[in-house]
ZASE-686652 format. One record per residue (C-alpha): x, y, z; residue in three letters. Coordinates in steps of 0.02 Angstrom, whole numbers, padded with zeros to 5 digits, always signed. Layout:
BEGIN
XYZALA/...
# end
This chain:
BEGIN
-01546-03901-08138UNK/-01459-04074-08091UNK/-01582-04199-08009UNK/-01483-04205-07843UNK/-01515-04041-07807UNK/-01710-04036-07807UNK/-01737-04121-07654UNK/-01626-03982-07556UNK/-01715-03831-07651UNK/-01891-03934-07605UNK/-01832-03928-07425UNK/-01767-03771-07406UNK/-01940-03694-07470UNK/-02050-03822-07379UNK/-01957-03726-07213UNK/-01987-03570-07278UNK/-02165-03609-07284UNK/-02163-03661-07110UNK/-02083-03514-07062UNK/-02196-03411-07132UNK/-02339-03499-07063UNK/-02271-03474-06904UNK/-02189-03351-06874UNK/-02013-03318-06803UNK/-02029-03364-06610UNK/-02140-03536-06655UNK/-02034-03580-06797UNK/-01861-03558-06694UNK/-01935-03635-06556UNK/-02003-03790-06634UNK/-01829-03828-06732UNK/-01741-03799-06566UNK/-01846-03915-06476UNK/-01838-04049-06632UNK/-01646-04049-06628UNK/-01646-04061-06414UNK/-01766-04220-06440UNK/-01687-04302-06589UNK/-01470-04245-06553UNK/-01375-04378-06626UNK/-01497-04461-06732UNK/-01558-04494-06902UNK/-01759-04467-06919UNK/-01875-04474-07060UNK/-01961-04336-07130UNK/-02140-04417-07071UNK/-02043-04411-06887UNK/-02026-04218-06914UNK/-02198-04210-06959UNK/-02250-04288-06805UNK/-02150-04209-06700UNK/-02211-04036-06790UNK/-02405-04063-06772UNK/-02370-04118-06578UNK/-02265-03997-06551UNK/-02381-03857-06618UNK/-02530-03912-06550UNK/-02452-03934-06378UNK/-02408-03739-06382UNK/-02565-03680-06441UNK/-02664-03780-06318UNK/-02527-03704-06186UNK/-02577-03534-06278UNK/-02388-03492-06345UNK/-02377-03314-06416UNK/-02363-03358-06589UNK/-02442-03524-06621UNK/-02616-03498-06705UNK/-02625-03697-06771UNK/-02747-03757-06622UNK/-02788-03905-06767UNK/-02600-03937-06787UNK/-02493-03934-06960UNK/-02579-04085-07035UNK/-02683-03992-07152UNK/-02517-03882-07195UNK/-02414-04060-07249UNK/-02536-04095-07329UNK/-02544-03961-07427UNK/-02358-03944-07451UNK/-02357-04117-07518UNK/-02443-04071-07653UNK/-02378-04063-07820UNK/
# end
């Protein structure tokens, strides 16, 4: 597999794993709301992961049907960073 394409298969299945830990309405929502907040910008991957954890514990906390990460995603990067 040429090197240039690792990085988009490593992305593609670190947003499956999201999506799978959260579900479809979470998982929609969250990218929805990341593109309204960030339109028209480059951000980093760390700013994603920010804006994830927030984002996730702000809808549990507001009890959102689907959103069962009261302690955010931080343990879920984590892990996904892993090698």
């Amino acid at each position: 597999m040429p090197r240039s394409s690792m990085p988009r298969r490593t992305a593609r299945t670190f947003f499956r794993m999201l999506h799978r830990r959260l579900g479809d309405e979470a998982f929609f929502a969250l990218i929805r709301s990341f593109i309204h907040h960030h339109a028209g910008r480059v951000v980093t991957g760390q700013e994603f992961i920010d804006f994830a954890d927030a984002f996730v514990r702000e809808a549990g906390a507001a009890g959102a049907a689907g959103v069962h990460e009261p302690a955010g995603l931080r343990a879920f990067f984590l892990l996904a960073r892993s090698p």
